[in-house]
C-alpha positions as CSV (number, residue, x, y, z in Angstrom):
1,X,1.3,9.4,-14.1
2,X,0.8,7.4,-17.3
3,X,1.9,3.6,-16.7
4,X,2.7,1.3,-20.0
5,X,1.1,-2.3,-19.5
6,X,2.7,-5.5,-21.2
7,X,0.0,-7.8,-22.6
8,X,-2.5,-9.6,-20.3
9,X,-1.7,-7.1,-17.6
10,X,-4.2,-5.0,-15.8
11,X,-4.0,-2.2,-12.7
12,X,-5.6,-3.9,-10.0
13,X,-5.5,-0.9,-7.4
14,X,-3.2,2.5,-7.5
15,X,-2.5,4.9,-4.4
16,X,-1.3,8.4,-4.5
17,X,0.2,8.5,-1.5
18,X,2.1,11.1,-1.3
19,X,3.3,14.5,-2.3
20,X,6.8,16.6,-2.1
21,X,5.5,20.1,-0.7
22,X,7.5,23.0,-1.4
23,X,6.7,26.5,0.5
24,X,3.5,27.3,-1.4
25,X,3.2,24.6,-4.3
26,X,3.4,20.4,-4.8
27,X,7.0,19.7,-6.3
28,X,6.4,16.0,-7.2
29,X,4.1,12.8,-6.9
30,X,4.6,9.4,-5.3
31,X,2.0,6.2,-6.7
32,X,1.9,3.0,-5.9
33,X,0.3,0.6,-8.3
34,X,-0.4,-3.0,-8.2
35,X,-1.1,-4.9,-11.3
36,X,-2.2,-8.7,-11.7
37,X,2.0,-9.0,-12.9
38,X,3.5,-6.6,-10.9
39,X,4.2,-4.0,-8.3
40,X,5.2,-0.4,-9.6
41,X,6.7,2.0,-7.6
42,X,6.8,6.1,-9.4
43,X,7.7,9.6,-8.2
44,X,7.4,12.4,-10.7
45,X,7.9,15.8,-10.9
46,X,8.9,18.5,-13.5
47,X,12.6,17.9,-13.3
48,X,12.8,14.2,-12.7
49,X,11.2,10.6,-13.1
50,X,12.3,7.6,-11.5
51,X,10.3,4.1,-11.8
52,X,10.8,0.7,-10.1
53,X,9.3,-2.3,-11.1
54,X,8.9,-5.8,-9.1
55,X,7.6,-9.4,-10.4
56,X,4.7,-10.1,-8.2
57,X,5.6,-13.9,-8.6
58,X,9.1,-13.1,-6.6
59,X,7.6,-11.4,-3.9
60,X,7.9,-14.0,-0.7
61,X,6.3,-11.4,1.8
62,X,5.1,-7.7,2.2
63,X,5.5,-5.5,5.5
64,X,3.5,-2.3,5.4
65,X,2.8,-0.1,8.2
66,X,1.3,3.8,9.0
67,X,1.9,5.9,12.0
68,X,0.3,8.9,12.4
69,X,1.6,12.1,14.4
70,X,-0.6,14.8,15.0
71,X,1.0,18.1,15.5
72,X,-0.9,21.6,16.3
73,X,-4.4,19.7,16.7
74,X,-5.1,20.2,13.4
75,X,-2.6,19.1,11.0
76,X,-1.6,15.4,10.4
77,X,1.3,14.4,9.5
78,X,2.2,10.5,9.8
79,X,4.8,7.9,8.3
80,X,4.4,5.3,5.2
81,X,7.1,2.1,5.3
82,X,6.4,-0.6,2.6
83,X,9.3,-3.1,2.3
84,X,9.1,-6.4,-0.5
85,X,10.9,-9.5,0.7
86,X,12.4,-11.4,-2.2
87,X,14.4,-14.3,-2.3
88,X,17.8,-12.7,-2.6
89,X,17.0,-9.5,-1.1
90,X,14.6,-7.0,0.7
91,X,13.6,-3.9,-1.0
92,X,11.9,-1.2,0.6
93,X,9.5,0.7,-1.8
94,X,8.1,3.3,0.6
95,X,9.7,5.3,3.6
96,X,8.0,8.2,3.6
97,X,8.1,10.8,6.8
98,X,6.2,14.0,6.8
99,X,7.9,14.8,10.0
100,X,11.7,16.3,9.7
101,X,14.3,14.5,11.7
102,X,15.7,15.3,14.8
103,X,14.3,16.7,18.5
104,X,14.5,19.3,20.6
105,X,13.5,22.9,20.5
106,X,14.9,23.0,16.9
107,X,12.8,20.6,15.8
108,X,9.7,22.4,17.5
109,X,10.4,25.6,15.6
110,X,10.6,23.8,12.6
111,X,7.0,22.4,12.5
112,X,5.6,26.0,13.0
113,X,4.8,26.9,9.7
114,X,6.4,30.7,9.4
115,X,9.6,30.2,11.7
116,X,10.3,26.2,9.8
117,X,11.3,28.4,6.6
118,X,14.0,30.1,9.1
119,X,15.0,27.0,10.9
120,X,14.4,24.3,8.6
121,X,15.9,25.5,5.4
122,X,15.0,24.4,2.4
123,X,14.2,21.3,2.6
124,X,11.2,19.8,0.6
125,X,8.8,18.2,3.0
126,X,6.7,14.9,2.3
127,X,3.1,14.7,3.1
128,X,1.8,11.3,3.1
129,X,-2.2,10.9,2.4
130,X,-3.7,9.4,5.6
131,X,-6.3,7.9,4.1
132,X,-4.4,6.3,0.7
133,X,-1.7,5.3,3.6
134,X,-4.1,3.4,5.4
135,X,-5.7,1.6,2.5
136,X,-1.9,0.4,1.4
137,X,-1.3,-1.4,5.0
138,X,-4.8,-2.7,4.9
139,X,-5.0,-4.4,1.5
140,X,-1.6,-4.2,-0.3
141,X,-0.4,-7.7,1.2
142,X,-3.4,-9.3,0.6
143,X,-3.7,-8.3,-3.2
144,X,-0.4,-9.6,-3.4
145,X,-0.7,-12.8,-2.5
146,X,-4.3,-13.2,-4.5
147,X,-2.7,-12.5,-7.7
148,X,0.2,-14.7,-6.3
149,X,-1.9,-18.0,-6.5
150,X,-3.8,-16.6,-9.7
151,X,-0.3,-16.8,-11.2
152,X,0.5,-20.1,-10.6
């Protein structure tokens, strides 16, 4: 993912953090960048592009957090939530969740990986990166509010 800076503005720290998984192949990336102006939110993949942009000076508080789920010993799955509080508004950036929706024996057979193509249709599942995951939560509010008093 190429980003376009304005002048004076330079990428203080990017996270791939997660990827749209189809059956067999990746269908689409999602970064989060933080320059010294801004916070950029992308997801990309062949067919689509979408791009949101947020003045680091506006921002009057970050929540972040990670849960992992471990399934089948193994395999990690976990959930990413970053939300921006602004003055008129909260936006939430990140809600990521590798783990489908919904309980019961359903939900069992879908997180086997042969009989989740018969149960869990088609659905494109979303694998967040433990370890870019845990480096957001850990320094994403902090970086903000550096750059915040560098600002002003």
């Amino acid at each position: 993912m190429e980003i376009v800076l304005n002048n004076g503005e330079q990428i203080v720290k990017s996270w791939d953090y997660g990827k749209a998984k189809g059956l067999i192949f990746t269908r689409g990336k999602y970064n989060l960048t933080l320059t010294n102006k801004k916070i950029i939110c992308m997801f990309e993949n062949k067919k689509e592009s979408s791009r949101q942009d947020f003045d680091i000076n506006e921002i009057k508080g970050v929540s972040a957090s990670y849960v992992v789920k471990r399934r089948f010993f193994i395999f990690k799955r976990g959930q990413l939530n970053v939300s921006l509080f602004m003055p008129s508004s909260e936006h939430t950036l990140v809600g990521l969740n590798a783990i489908r929706g919904g309980g019961g024996f359903l939900a069992f057979l879908r997180a086997i990986p042969i009989l989740g193509l018969l149960f869990g249709g088609s659905k494109t599942k979303i694998k967040v990166d433990v370890n870019a995951a845990k480096d957001v939560v850990a320094n994403l509010s902090a970086l903000v509010l550096k750059y915040q008093s560098s600002a002003v």
